[in-house]
N, C-alpha and C positions, 0 to 999 in steps of 0.2 A: 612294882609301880604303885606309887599312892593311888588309890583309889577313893578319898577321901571323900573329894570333891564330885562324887560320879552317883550317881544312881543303879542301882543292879538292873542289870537289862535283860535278865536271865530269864525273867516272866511274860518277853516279849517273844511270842513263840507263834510263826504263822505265817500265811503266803504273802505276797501284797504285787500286785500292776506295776514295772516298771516302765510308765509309756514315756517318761524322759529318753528313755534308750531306742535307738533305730537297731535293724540287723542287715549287713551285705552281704552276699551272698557270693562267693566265689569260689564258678565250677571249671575244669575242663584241664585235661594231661599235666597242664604245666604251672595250674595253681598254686601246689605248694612250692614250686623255685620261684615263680613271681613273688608270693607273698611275701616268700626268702630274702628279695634282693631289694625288698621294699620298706620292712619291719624292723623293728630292733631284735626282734626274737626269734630263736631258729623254729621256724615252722617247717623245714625239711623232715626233723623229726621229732616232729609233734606228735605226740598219742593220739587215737582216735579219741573222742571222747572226756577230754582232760583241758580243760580251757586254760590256756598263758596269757598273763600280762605282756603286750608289746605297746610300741610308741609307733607313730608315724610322722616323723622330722622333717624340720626342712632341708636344705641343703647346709644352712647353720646351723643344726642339731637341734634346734627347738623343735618342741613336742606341736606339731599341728592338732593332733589326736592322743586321746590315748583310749585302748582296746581289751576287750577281752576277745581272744582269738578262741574258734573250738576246731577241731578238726572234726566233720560228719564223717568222712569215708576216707579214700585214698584221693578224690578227685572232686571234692565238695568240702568247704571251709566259711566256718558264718564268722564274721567280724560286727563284736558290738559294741557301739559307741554311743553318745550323747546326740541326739537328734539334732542340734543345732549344728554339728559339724558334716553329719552326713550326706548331703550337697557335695560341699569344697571337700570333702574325701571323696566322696567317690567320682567324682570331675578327676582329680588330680590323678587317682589310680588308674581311672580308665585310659589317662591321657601318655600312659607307658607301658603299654598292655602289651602296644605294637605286634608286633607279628606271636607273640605268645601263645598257645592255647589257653584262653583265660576267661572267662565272662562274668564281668561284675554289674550285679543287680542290685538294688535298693528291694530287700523282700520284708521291710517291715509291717506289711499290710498282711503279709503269711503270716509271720512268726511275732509272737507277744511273747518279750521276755518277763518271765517273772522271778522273785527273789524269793527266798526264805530264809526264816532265822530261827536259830534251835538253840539250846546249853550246851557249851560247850566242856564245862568245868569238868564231868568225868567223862570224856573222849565220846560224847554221842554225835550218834550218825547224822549224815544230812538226811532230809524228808526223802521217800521214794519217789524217784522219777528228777530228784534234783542232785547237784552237783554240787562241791565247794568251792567257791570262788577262789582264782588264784592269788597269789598274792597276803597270802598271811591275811585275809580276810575275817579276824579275830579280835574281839574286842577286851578289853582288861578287866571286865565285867562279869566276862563269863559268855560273851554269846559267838556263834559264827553264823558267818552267812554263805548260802549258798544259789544258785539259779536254775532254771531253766527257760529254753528258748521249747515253743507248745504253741501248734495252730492253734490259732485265734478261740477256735470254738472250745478245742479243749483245753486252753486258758482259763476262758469263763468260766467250765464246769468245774475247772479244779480250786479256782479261789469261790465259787460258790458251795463246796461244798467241806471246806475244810477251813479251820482257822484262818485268821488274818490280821495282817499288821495294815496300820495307815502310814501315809505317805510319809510323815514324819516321824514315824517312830520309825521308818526305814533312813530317811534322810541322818537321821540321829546315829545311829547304829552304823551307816556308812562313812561318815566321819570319825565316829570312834576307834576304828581297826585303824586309820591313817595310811588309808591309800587314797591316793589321789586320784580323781575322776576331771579330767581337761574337758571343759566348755569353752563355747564363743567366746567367754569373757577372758578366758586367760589363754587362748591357744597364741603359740610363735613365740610364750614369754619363758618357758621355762628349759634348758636342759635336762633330760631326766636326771640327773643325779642332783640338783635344784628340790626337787620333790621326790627324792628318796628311792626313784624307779630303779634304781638297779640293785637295792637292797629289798627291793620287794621280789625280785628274782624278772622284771620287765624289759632288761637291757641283757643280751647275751656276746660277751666279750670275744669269745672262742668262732663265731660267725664269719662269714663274708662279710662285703661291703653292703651298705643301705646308703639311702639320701643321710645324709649327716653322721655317718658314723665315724669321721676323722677327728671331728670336734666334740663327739661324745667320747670318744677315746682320750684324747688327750686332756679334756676335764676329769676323765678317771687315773691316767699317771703319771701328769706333769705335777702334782703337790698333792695336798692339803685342798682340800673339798672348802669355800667357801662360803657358800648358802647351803641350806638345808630345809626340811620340812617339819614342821613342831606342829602340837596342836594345842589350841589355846582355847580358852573361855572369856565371855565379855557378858554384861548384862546389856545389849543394844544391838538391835538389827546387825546383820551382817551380810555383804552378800560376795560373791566371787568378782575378782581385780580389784576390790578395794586394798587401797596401799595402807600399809602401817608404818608407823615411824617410830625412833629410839629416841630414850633420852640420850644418849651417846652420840647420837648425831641428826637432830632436831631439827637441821633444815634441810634436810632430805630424805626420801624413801626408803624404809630398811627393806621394805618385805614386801609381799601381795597376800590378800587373801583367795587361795583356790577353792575351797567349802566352805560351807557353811550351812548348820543347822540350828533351828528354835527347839529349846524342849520343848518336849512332847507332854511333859508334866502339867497340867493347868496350875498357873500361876506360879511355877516355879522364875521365870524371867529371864534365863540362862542363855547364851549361845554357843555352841562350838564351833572353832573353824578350823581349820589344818591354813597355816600361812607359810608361804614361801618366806623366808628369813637370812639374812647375814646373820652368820656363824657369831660374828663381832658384837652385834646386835642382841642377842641372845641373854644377855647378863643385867640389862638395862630396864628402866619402866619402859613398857612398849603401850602405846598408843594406836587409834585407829582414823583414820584420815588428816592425822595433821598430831601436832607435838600436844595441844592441849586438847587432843581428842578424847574420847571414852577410854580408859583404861582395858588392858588386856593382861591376862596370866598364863603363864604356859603353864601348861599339864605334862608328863612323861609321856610316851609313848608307846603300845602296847609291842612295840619288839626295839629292837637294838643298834644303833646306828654307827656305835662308835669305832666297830671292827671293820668300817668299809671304810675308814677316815684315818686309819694308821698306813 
């Protein structure tokens, strides 16, 4: 990957608050076959321990959510997402629990998720007490990231007494691995293979059924994959659901933006975003809310996209 265009992020090494993120909480016998028959991810045999990328669809396979799943025990399972969906997820989950042994709580008032980020360039470990985020959560710079979900209090103590990243150098760093994190702004619009989720290892083909898994299947082996997930650079604010356009086809939408982040560099002026994009699209000047909007570049991506498209 060119890395030209990027800044080493290898000296950004430290804990940092992820309070964008809620945690739910689901215990009781039949936990992991609910979760099962809900997700895109086989959480039947989930590791203790070992957080998966999963989606939560709709009936038309649009991503409502997207999760970092962990397995605590045999009968306890924390689901983490973006606070603004947590509401209409856990509404939706609750409301097919039905006679299940299941009980789903909203325990982000317990557990404060936190992130960390370390060099990755000669295989170093995540921080103790933290995990590596699933999902090729790796950036082309050299860094990875990892989390931990830590009562409240010893949250505190722990970004109090060890290094730390700000919001934005996290925000930065989370767009650069090119996983996608589904908010309010973009939930219902994307299939995961739209955003790359089943090359991140977030879609498990080999599973039962889930809410939209007939239409994530057959975007996965009726052809040729038409949209995808790039990440791009622009000098101009950027935020999530802004549409992008092509010179190739200028009077209409090519793409959306899912992230986006400001360097963290003072005064550098840069933004990265991961945008949902037509494949077709891809080769053209691309634009940011309209044909003569602010210019945009695509950058490579720090893994490989082209063996889930053959």
């Amino acid at each position: 990957m060119d890395t030209t265009l990027l800044s080493d992020t290898t000296a950004w090494q430290g804990s940092c608050a992820l309070g964008h993120l809620g945690v739910i909480v689901a215990t009781g016998a039949d936990a992991a076959t609910f979760l099962h028959g809900q997700l895109s991810q086989d959480i039947v045999q989930l590791p203790v321990s070992q957080p998966a990328l999963a989606a939560y669809c709709s009936p038309k396979g649009r991503m409502l959510a997207s999760l970092w799943v962990w397995r605590a025990d045999a009968e306890r399972f924390w689901l983490v997402l973006d606070r603004s969906l947590l509401p209409s997820t856990l509404k939706r989950l609750t409301m097919f629990v039905l006679r299940a042994q299941c009980k789903l709580r909203d325990a982000s008032d317990e557990l404060s998720v936190v992130g960390a980020a370390w060099p990755d360039t000669h295989g170093g470990h995540a921080p103790e007490g933290f995990v590596p985020l699933p999902g090729q959560h790796r950036t082309a710079t050299g860094s990875a990231l990892g989390c931990a979900l830590l009562p409240a209090g010893v949250a505190a103590t722990r970004l109090a007494t060890g290094p730390t990243l700000d919001a934005a150098q996290w925000a930065w760093l989370q767009v650069l691995t090119g996983v996608p994190h589904i908010t309010a702004a973009t939930a219902d619009q994307f299939v995961p293979q739209m955003v790359n989720y089943e090359v991140l290892g977030g879609v498990n083909f080999r599973k039962g059924c889930y809410p939209g898994q007939e239409v994530v299947a057959r975007s996965q082996y009726r052809g040729t994959l038409k949209r995808r997930l790039f990440l791009a650079r622009g000098h101009t604010p950027m935020q999530a659901g802004q549409e992008v356009y092509s010179a190739a086809d200028p009077g209409q939408p090519a793409g959306m933006v899912v992230n986006a982040a400001a360097s963290p560099e003072s005064g550098d002026g840069s933004v990265l975003a991961l945008i949902e994009l037509k494949l077709q699209a891809s080769d053209a000047a691309l634009h940011l809310g309209g044909d003569a909007g602010p210019a945009l570049t695509l950058l490579p991506l720090p893994y490989d996209v082209t063996s889930a498209d053959a």
